[in-house]
N, C-alpha and C positions, 0 to 999 in steps of 0.2 A: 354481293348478294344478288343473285338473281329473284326477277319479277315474272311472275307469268305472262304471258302476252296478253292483252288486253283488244278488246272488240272496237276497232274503230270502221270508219264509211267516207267518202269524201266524194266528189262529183265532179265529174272530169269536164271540158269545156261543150259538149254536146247534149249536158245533162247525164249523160248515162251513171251511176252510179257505182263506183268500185270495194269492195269490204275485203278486211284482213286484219290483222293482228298488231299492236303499237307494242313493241318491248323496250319500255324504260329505261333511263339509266339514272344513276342518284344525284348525279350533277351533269351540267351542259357538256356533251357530249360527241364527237362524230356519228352521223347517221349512214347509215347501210341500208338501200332499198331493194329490196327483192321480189319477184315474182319469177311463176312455174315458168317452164320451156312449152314445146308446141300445144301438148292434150294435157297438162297436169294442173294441180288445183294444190294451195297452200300447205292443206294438210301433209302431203305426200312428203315425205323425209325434211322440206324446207322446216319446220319448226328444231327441230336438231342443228341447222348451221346457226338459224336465230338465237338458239339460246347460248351454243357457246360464242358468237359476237356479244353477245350482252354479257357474260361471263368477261369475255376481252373488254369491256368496257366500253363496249360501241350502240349507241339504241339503233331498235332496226323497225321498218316497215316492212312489215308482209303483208301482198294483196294477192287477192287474182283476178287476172286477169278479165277484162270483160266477156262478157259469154259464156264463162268459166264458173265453176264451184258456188260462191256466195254473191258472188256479183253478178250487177245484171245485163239486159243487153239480148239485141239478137240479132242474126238467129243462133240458137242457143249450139255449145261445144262448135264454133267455129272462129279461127283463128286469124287475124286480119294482121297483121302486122304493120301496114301504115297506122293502122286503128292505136293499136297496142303501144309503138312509138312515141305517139303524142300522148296519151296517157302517159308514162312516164313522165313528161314533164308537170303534168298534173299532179302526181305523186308526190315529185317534189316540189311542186308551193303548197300540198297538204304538210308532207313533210317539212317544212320550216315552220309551220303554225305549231309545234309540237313543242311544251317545254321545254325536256331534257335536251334536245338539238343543238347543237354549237352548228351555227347556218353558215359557219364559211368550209365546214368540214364534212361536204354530202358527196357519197359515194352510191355510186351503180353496182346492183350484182347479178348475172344474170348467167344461164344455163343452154348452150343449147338456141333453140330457137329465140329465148328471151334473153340470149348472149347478144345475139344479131340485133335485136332493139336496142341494148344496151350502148352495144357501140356506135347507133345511130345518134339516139338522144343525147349521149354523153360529148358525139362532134359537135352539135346545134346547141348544145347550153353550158355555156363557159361556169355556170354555178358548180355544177358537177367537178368536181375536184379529184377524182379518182373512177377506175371502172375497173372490176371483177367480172371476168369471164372465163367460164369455163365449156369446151368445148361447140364454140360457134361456126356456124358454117359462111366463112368469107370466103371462101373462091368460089366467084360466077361460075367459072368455067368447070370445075367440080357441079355446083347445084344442079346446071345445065342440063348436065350428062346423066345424072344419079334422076334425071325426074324428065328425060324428055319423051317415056311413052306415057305420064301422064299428061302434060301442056295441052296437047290437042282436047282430051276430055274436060278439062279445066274452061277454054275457049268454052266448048259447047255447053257447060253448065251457066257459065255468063250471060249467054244465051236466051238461055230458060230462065234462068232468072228475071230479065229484064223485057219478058215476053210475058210473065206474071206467073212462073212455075215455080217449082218449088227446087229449095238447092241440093243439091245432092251430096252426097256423106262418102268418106272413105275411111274404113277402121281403123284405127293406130294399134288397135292392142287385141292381140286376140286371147279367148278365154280360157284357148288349150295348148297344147305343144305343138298342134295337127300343122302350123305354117312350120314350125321350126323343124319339124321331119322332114319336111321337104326338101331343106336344102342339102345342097351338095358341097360348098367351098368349107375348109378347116373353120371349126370357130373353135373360141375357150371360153368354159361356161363357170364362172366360177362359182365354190361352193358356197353357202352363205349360211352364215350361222340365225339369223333374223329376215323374217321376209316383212313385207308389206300389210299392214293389220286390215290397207282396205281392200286388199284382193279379191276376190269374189270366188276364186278357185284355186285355193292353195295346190291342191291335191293334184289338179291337173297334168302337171309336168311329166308326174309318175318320174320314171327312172332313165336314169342317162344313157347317152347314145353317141357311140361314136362314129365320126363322118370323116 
């Protein structure tokens, strides 16, 4: 029998405060910790893995991220990943204070950007017994090249920052088709029977385009 997820909060060693979801299990159990990748927040399809682990028999933490969704933290929608790292380990000494937990059987899950924390925190804390990763970016020398005309902008926000400006933003998601027209190389877009309930512009996409 599955349990709906339940409202939990717990405070990471800086104070900052992280919130998500505790899904039960009926007796002491393996735990499974999750949180979004670079710009995501709980809600977004994570409740769907959460509930069939807890179907499997597994209780799971879903948070998000600091800066992120319900949690707090600033400056706000920005993603630190040393920041995010150690938070994991926070998670989990929340995560062992939980009932249902069987504490020798906690696992990492993570996505993506919070792939890469995952397999950090999971080297530095021998409690972690397992780690799920789906699509992380480990090769430096890949990151490097996929992001070396932004580095330099990066440097100079540092900058400003630390001269008492304010930080500057880069869009992860945009709200129409209008980037993806632009490009030029093959992609595959698959058809999808269910989008996104919190999309902001379903409609946007309009009709497909071949490239």
């Amino acid at each position: 029998m599955t349990v709906p997820g339940r409202d939990v909060e717990f405070t990471v060693c800086d104070g900052t405060i992280l919130r998500g979801w505790h899904y039960p299990t009926q007796e002491k159990s393996p735990c499974i910790i999750l949180s979004h990748g670079l710009a995501g927040i709980r809600h977004w399809f994570l409740p769907a893995f959460a509930s069939r682990f807890q179907e499997s028999g597994f209780a799971v933490l879903l948070y998000d991220n600091r800066n992120w969704g319900d949690s707090d933290g600033t400056p706000r929608q920005e993603s630190n990943s040393i920041l995010q790292q150690l938070d994991h380990h926070d998670a989990l000494n929340y995560a062992i204070t939980l009932p249902s937990v069987d504490t020798g059987k906690m696992v990492y899950w993570g996505i993506n950007f919070s792939g890469d924390n995952v397999i950090y925190a999971a080297a530095i804390d021998k409690r972690i017994k397992a780690a799920i990763v789906q699509a992380p970016s480990v090769s430096g020398e890949t990151r490097s090249l996929a992001f070396k005309d932004q580095i330099p902008g990066l440097f100079d926000d540092r900058v400003r920052i630390a001269a008492g400006g304010q930080q500057g933003r880069v869009p992860c998601i945009t709200d129409t088709a209008e980037l993806a027209q632009r490009g030029t190389a093959p992609v595959l877009f698959p058809i999808c029977t269910r989008t996104n309930p919190t999309a902001r512009s379903p409609a946007a996409a309009g009709s497909g385009k071949t490239m």
